[in-house]
N, C-alpha and C positions, 0 to 999 in steps of 0.2 A: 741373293740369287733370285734372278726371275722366277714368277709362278707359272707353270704350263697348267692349259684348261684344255679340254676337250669338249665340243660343242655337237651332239648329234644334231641335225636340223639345221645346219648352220647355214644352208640355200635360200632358207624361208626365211618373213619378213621378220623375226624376233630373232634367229640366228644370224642374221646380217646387224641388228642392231648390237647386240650381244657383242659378239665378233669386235666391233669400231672401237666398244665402252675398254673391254677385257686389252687388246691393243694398246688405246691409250692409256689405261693401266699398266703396262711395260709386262705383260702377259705375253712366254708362246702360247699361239691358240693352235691345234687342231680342231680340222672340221672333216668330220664325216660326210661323207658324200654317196651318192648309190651310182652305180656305173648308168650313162643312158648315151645314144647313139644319137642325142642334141643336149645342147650346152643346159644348164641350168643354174648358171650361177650369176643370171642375172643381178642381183642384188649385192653382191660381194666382190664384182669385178672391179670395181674401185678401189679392192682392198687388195689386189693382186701383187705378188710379190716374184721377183724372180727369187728362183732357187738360190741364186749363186751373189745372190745380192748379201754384204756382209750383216744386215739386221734382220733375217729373213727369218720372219716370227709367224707367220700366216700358212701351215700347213697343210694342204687339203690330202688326206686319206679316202681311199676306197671301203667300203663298208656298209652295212646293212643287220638291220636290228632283229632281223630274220637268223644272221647266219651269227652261229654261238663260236665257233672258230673263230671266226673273223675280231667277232666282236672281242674275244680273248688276244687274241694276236694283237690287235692296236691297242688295248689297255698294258702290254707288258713291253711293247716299244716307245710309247708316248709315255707312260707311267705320268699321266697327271694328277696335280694336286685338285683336283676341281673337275665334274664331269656336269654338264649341265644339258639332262636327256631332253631335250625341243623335238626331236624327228617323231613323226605322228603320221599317219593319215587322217589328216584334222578339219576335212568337211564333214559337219553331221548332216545333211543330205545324203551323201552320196556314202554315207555308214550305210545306209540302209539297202542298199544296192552291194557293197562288197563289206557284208559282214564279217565273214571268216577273215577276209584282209587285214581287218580293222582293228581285230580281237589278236591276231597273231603280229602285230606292229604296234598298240597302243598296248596291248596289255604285258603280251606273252615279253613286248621287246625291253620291258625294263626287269622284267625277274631275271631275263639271259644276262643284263648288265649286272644287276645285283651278284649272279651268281659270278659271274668273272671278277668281281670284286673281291668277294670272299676267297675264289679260288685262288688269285695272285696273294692276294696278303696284302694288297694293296693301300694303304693308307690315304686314302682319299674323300672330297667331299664331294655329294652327290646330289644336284637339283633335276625334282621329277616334276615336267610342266603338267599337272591335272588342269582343270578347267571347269568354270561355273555351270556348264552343264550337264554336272554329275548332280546337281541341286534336284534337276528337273523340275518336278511339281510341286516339291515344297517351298511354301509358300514364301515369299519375301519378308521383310531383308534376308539374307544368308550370310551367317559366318562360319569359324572352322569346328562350331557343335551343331550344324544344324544338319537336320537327318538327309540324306543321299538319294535320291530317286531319279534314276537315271529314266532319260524317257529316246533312246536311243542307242543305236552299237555302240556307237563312238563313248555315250558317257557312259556306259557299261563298264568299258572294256580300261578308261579312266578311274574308274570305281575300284577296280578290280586292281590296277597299279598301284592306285592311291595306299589302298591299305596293306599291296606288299612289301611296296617301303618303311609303309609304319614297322609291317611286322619285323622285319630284318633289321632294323632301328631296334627295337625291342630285343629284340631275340640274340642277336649277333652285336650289336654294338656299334653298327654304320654309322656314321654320320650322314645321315639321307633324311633330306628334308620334300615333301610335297606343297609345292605350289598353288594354290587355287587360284589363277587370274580369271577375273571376271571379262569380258571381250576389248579388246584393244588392237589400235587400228594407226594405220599410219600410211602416206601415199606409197609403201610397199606393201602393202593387204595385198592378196592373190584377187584375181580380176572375179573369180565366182563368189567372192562372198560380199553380202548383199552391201556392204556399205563402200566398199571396192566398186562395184557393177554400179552403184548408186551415184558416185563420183565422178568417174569413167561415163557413167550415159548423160550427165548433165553437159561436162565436157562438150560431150560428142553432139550436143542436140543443140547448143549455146554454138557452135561452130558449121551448122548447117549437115553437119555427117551421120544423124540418127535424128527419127522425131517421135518415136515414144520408147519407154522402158516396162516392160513387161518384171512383176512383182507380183511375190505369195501373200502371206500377213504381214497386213501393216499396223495391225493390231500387238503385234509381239513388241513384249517390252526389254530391255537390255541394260545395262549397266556399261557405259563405253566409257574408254583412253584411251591414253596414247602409250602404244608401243615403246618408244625410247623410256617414259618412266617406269614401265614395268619390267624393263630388262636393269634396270637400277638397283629395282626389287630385287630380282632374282639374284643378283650380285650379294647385295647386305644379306642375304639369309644363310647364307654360304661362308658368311664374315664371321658370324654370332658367336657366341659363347658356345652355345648348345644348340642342336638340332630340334628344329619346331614345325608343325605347318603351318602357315601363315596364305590370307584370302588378303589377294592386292584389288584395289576396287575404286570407284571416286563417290561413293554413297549416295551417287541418282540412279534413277529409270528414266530410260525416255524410249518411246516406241518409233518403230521403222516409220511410222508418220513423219513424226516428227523430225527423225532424218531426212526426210524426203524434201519437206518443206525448208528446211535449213539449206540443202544442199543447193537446192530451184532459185531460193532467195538470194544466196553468194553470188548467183549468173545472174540475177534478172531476169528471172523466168518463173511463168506461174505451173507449177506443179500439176496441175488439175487438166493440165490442156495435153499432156503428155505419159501420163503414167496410168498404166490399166493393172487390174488382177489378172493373175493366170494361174489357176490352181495347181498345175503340172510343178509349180514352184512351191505347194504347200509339202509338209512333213507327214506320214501317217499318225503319228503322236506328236502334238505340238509341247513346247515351253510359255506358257506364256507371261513370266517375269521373271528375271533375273536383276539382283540387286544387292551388291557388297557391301558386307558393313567390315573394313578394315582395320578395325582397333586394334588388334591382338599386332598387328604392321606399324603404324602410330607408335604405339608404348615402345614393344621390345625391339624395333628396328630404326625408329625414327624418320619412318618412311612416308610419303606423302604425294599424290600424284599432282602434279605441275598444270596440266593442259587440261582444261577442262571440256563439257560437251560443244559451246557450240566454237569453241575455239579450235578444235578438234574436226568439225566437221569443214569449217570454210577455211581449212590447211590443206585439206583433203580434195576439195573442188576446184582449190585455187593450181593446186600442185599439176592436176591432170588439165584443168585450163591450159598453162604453159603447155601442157607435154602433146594436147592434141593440137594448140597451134603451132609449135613448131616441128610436126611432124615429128615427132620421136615415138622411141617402141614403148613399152608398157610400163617399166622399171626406173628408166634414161628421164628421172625428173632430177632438176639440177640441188645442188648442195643447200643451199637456202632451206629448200623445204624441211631441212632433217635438226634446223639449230633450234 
C-alpha cells in the first residue's frame, strides 16, 4: 500500500522539490497551503493533478501552522505516514521586522504539530527543517553537538523547535527527527534571498534590463547546495532505523563574494562594474560563518550531497539567463534545470 506524506511548505522551493521526489516514490502527498487572494503555487504547478483524474496523488489542503484545529483536522483526515514540517517564515532579515510572526510560525508551529500528534494516536514520522543558523556565532565547522547561538528571530525561534522535538522524541516516544540544513539553493530560491537576487540580477544586467545590484555583506561566509540533494536527506532520515538529528552540509565556506564573482563569470561580466553595498541590506547582528561538517549523514544515512559550489552557482545563472531571455515569470525555468 502506498505511503501518504504530508508536506507543510510544500509552495516553497524545498516543498516543491520534496513533493516531485515523494511522487516519484509512489507517495500520496498532501500539501498544506495557507489561503491567499493570488496564487502561490508557483513551483508545484507542474505537479498539478486533476481531482478526478484516476492517480490523483498530489492533494493540496487549506491550513496554517497558526491554527491548532485546523492543524488537528488534516492530520486525522490525511492520517499520514510521514509529516515533513518545511512551512516557515524563513527570511532571517525580515525576522527582525516581524518577530512575533516568526516566533508563532517557526517555533510555536511545530509543538501545535507535535501536539496533534500525540493527540490523534497517530503513528507517524515527523521531519522538523531547523536550519544552520541556529549555529550563529559559533564558531565553524558546525555539527549536531556543537553549541546553538542564535543571532536572530528566525534562529531563535528554530532553537526553540529544535529541541521541542528532541524533547517529545524523549519524553513521549515520537519518532521526530530535526534536520539541520545548512543553505541550499536551486533556480527556485525565493527572488529576496541573496543568491536568488544574485542570479536574477546577473541575468537581468547580462540582458541589458538592470546595471547594478545593490548588496549587504559580502564578507559573510556560508556553506551552500543544492536543494534537490537535501530533500534526498530529509527523505533517508525519516527511512532510518531510529530517530536522530542529523546536519546536511557539503563541508565548504565560501562568502557572498565569492558568489558574486562566480555568478558575473557564468555571464561574462565583471562584477566590480556593477555591484555596490547598501547597508539598508545589513543584519543588526550578523553571522559570519557557517560551515557543515556532515558525518553523523555520511555514516548513519549514506547521504552525500551531489552538486557542488561552483557547479551550483553557474545552474543558478544559467537557469535565469534562459528565463530573462525568453521572457518568463520568476519560477517558469524549463525542466533541464531541475535533472
Amino acid at each position: 500500500m502506498a505511503k501518504t506524506a504530508l508536506i507543510t511548505g510544500i509552495t516553497g522551493q524545498d516543498g516543491s522539490y520534496l513533493a516531485e521526489l515523494l511522487l516519484a516514490k509512489g507517495y500520496t502527498v498532501y500539501g498544506l497551503i495557507r489561503r491567499s487572494s493570488t496564487f502561490n503555487t508557483d513551483r508545484i504547478n507542474h505537479l498539478y493533478q486533476d481531482p478526478h483524474d484516476k492517480d490523483y496523488r498530489l492533494r493540496l489542503v487549506y491550513g496554517d501552522l497558526t491554527d491548532s484545529a485546523n492543524l488537528l483536522r488534516v492530520l486525522s483526515e490525511c492520517r499520514p505516514a510521514e509529516i515533513y514540517n518545511l512551512g516557515a517564515q524563513s527570511h532571517v532579515k525580515v525576522s527582525f521586522e516581524v518577530p512575533e510572526y516568526t516566533a508563532d510560525v517557526d517555533a510555536l508551529g511545530v509543538t501545535r504539530l507535535l501536539e496533534c500528534i500525540r493527540a490523534t494516536g497517530l503513528q507517524t514520522r515527523l521531519y522538523q527543517a531547523g536550519s544552520s543558523e541556529m549555529y550563529g556565532s559559533t564558531p565553524a565547522p558546525q555539527n549536531e553537538e556543537s553549541l546553538f547561538a542564535p543571532r536572530s528571530p528566525y534562529a531563535a525561534a528554530k532553537v526553540y523547535a529544535h529541541h521541542m522535538v528532541r524533547n517529545y522524541r524523549e519524553a513521549y516516544g515520537l519518532f521526530a527527527v530535526g534536520g539541520i540544513l545548512f543553505n541550499h539553493e536551486s533556480p527556485r530560491r525565493g527572488m529576496t534571498f541573496v543568491t536568488r537576487k544574485i542570479s536574477r540580477a546577473v541575468a537581468s544586467i547580462r540582458h541589458g534590463k538592470q546595471d547594478k545590484l545593490f548588496l549587504g555583506n559580502l564578507d559573510a561566509k556560508r556553506d551552500w547546495g543544492f536543494a534537490p540533494d537535501y530533500v534526498e536527506g530529509m527523505w533517508q532520515m525519516l527511512q532510518a532505523d531510529a530517530p536522530d538529528d542529523y546536519v546536511l552540509a557539503t563541508n565548504e565556506s565560501h562568502s557572498v563574494r565569492e558568489f558574486v564573482q562566480h555568478a558575473f563569470e557564468t555571464a561574462g561580466l565583471d562584477w566590480e562594474k556593477h555591484v555596490e553595498m547598501d547597508e539598508r541590506y545589513l543584519r543588526p547582528t550578523e553571522v559570519d560563518e557557517l560551515q557543515g561538517d556532515y558525518s553523523r549523514a555520511r555514516k548513519q544515512l549514506g547521504w552525500e550531497p551531489k552538486v557542488r559550489f561552483a557547479e551550483l552557482v553557474k545552474t543558478m545563472v544559467e537557469a535565469d539567463l534562459d528565463a530573462v531571455r525568453n521572457g518568463r515569470r520568476e519560477f517558469e525555468v524549463t525542466e533541464r534545470h531541475f535533472k
